[in-house]
N, C-alpha and C positions, 0 to 999 in steps of 0.2 A: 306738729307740722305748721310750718308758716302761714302768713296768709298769701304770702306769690307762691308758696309751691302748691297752694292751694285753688291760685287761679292758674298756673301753668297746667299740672292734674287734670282740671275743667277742660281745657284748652283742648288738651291731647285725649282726653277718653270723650269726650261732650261727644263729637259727632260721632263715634263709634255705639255709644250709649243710646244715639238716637235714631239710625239707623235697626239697630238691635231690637230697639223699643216697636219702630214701623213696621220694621221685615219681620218678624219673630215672636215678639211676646205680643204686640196686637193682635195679629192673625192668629195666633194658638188660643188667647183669651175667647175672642170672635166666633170660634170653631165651636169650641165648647160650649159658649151659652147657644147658639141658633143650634146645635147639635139638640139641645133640649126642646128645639120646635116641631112643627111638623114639615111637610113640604114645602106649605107657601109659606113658611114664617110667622103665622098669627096665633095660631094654637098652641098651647104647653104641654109637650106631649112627656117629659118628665125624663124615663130612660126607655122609654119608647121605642125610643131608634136605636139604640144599644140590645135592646129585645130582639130588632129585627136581624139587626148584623150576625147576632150567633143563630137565627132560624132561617134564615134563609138558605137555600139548596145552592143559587149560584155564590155566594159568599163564602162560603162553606167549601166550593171548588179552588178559589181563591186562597183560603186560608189553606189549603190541601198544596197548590201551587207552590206558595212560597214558602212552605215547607221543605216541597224539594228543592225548591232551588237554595234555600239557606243551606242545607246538608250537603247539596253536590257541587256548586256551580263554587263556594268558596274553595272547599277541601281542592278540587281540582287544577283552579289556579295557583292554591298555593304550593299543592305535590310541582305541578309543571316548572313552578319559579323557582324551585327550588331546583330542579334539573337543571333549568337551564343555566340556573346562577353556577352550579358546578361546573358545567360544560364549559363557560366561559374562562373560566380557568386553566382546560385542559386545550382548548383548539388553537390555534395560531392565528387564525381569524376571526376573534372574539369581536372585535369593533362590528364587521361587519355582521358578524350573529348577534349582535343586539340589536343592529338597526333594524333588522330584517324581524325581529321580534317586538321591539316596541312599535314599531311604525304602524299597527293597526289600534295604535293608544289615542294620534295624530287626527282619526276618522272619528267624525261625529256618530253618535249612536244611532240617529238617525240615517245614516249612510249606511252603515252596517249592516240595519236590519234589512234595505233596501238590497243591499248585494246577498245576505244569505236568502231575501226573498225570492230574488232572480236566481241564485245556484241552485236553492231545493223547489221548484218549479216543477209540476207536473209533466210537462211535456218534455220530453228528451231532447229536440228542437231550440229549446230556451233552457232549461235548468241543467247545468254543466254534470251534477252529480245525478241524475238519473239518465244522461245522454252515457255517462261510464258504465248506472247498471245495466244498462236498456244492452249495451256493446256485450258485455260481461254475460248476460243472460241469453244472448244471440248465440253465445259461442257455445252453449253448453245446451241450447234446442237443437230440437232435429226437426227438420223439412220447413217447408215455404208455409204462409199462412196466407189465408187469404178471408180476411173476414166478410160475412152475408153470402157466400158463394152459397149457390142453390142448384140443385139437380135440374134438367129441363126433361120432366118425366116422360119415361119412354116406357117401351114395355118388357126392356130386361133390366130396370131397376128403377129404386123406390126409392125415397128419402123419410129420415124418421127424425122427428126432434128429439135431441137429450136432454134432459131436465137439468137445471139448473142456469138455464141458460145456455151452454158451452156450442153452440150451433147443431148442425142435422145432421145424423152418420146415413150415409148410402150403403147399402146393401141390395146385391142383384135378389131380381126375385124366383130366380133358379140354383143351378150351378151351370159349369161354365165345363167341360169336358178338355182334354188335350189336345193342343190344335185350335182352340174356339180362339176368339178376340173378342174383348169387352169392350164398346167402347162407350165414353161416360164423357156427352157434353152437360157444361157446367154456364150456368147464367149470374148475373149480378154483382160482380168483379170487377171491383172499382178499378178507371186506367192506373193509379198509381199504382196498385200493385199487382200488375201486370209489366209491367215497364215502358219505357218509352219505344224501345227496338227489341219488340220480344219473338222469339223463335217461331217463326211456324208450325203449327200441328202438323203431324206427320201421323197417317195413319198407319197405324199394325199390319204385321202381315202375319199370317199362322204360321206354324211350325211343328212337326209332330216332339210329341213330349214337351210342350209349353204352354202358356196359357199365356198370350202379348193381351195387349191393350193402349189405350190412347186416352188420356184424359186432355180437352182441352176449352178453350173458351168459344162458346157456341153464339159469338158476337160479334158481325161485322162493325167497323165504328165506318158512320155513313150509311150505313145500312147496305143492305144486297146478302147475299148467298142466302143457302136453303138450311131451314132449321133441320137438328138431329147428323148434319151433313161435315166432314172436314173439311171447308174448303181453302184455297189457297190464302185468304187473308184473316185466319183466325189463328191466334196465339196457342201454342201448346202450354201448359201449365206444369211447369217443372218446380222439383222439392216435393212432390204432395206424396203422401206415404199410403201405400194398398195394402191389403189384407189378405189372404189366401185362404176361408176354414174349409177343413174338411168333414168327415160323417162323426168324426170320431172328438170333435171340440179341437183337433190342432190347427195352429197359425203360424203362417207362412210372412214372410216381411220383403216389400219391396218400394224403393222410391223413382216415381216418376225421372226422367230424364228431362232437358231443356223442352226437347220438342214434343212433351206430354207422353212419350212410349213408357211404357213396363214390358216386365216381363217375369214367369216362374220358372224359373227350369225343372226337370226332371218331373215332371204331374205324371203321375201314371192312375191317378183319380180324377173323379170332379171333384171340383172345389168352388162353393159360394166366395167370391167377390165382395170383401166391404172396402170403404173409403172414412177411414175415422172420424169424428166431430169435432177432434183438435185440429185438423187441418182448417178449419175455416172458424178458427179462433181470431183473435185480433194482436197474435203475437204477445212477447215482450212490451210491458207497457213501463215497467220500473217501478220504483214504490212509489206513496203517498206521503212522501217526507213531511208534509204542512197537512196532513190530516189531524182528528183532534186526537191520537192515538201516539204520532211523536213529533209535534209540534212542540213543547216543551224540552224535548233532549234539543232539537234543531236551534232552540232560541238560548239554549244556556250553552251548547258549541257557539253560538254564535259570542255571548258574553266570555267566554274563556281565551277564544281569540284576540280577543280587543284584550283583556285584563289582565292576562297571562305574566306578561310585558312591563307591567305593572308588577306582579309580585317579584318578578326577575331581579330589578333593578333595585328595589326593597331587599332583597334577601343577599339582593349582591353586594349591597353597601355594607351590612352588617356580616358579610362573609370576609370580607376586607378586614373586621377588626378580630376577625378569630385570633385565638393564642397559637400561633402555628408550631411553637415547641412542644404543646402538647400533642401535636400532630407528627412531628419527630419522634415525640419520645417512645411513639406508639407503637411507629412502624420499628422502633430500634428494637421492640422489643418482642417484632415480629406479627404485629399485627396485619392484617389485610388492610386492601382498598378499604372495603365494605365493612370491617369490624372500625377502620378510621372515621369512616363518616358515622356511620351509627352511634359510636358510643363516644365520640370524643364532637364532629364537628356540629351534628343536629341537635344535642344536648347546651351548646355553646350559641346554637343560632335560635334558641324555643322560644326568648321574648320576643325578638324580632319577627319569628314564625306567628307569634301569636298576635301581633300588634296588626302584620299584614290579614288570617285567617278574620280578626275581628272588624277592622276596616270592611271588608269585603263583606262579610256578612253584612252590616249597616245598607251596602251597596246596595246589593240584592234586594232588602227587604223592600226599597223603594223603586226597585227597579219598571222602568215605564218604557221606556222608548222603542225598547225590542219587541215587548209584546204587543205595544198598537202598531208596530208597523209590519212583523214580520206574518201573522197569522192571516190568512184569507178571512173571510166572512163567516164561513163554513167552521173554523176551529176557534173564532173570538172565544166564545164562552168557554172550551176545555182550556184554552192558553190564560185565562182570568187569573190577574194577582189582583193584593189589595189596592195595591194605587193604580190601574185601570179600571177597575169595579168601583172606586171612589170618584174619578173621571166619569165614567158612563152614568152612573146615576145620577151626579150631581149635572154634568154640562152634554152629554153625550147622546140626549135623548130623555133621561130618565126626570129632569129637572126638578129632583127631590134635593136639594138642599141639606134638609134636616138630615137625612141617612151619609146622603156624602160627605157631612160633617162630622160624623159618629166615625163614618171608617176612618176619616183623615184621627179621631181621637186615638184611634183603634192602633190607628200604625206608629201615629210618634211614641206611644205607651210599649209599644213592642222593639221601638228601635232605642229608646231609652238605657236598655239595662246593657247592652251593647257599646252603647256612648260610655257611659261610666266605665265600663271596663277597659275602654279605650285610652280616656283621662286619666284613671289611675295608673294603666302605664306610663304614658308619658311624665306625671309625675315622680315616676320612680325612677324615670330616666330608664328606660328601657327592661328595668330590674325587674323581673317577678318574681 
């Protein structure tokens, strides 16, 4: 080599070389000596902090994390890319099926976690996907709920609380013969759910062979009328579901009307009167999608969305350079859809497959943005990967240094054999 190719060389690798040096191999040199310190830096604590990363309980949730997310969150973007890269092929509107699939590639990760934070929301009010369960679960209860509603004790019934929480069942404290009327004011019934324009109570009238009743809100708003009493400006409570037992253990089933009436037909018994403890439940609430229980599936849909798109487009390019006479000669000789792709086009696409599967894995392993944004306070610690547990401790409160230096050791060691494998593809030129 000359000596001007020797300074042209200098010329074009120098700042790339020095860059490299600043961004990269200082910071990693850096890490690992103060990784050998203690918290504040003065002490030599040797492999100290290397001791604590494998004994620690929250670390240890961490390294359990990104476990699953290396096994699932790749394999699934790349199953999906690989659909979609086929699909693209078969629809007539490919262009716009890819727009429509990469375009969550375009959004910051930060943006992401923010919108599946606002979808999986607790409240059905704000979070789009429990506003669908909360719908979904309405349709498939029966009767009205009205949560804290309370008996206003009289002397033909009693209120009893159910254990576990689930509110008070009423039960008269007689029976009620053919002919009789129950009626059963109710207190503590928030105006929402009551409604805005809600029905008037109507009181019962007997009937031989029946057992009527009236269940309704024993609350003028403004105050007035006489407790225990129907009077004209108290809401009847309709949906609430009554009970009928007789001497013998059987139950009878009936649901309030708008304006609070029931009724049994054919009694030709007494029959004790209950009112359930599921009636003054708090309804359909929907799940806990960002509890610490599936915060982690919530945050790797959320990663699968975004990256999907990504393998799509990877696995579309390399679907581009298939032998497609091998793909003729398949079907000529009577092979299926399904025996074509299996054994001729996914055999033909596995470097490709494997170049995107290992990429992604790399991804994940460092994966940050979703988990500090997406988890409430409440599931931080179950949602814990390595590089937010190297954050929190190092800048996040924990201001240990020395351990957040150790995990930063921890992860580049683990995303390592990953990189290599990555390299040697590409040097084989996609061949393995």
């Amino acid at each position: 080599m000359t000596t001007q190719n020797r300074w042209l060389l200098a010329i074009l690798l120098g700042p790339a070389i020095f860059f490299l040096t600043v961004f990269v191999v200082y910071p990693i040199g850096y890490s690992i000596v103060r990784s050998t310190y203690s918290r504040n830096g003065e002490d030599f604590v040797g492999v100290g902090n290397y001791v604590r990363v494998f004994t620690d309980p929250q670390t240890f949730t961490a390294f359990k994390n990104n476990l699953i997310w290396v096994l699932v969150a790749p394999l699934v973007c790349t199953v999906l890319g690989l659909i979609f890269a086929v699909l693209m092929e078969k629809i007539a509107w490919s262009t716009a099926f890819k727009l429509i699939i990469f375009m969550p590639m375009a959004i910051s990760m930060l943006a992401a976690g923010i919108i599946f934070r606002t979808v999986f929301q607790q409240n059905p009010e704000i979070g789009l996907a429990n506003a669908v369960t909360v719908t979904v679960q309405e349709v498939f209860s029966s009767g009205s709920h009205y949560p804290e509603a309370r008996l206003r004790e009289g002397p033909e019934f009693s209120s009893f609380e159910q254990q576990g929480g689930t509110g008070a069942e009423i039960m008269s404290t007689g029976e009620f013969a053919p002919g009789e009327v129950a009626l059963i004011p109710l207190i503590g019934i928030a105006p929402e759910h009551v409604g805005d324009d809600p029905t008037p109570a109507v009181e019962a009238q007997p009937a031989d062979g029946t057992i009527t009743g009236t269940i309704w809100l024993d609350f003028v708003r403004g105050g007035g009328g006489e407790n225990g009493q129907i009077d004209a400006d108290k809401p009847g409570l309709g949906g609430i579901t009554v009970e009928a037992i007789n001497r013998s253990g059987d139950v009878w089933e009936t649901t309030t009307e708008d304006d609070g009436t029931f009724v049994f037909e054919d009694v030709s018994e007494p029959l004790t009167i209950r009112v359930p403890a599921t009636n003054f439940t708090s309804g359909p609430t929907g799940i806990n999608w960002l509890g610490p229980d599936l915060i982690t599936p919530v945050m790797i849909l959320a990663y699968v969305w975004i990256w999907a798109g990504f393998a799509m487009v990877m696995i579309g390019s390399g679907l581009a350079a298939v032998d497609r006479s091998l793909q003729e000669a398949a079907r000529t000789d009577g092979a299926s859809e399904w025996q074509v792709f299996r054994h001729i086009t996914v055999p033909q696409l596995m470097p490709v497959l494997t170049v995107v599967i290992v990429t992604l894995m790399i991804n994940v392993l460092k994966i940050f943005d979703l988990v500090y944004v997406i988890p409430p306070g409440a599931s931080k610690n179950a949602a814990d990967v390595l590089a937010t547990r190297m954050w929190t401790v190092s800048f996040g409160g924990g201001n240990d240094q020395g351990l957040g230096s150790a995990l930063a050791i921890v992860l580049l060691l683990l995303v390592i054999p990953f990189m290599l494998i990555n390299i040697r593809n590409f040097r084989r030129g996609g061949n393995s």
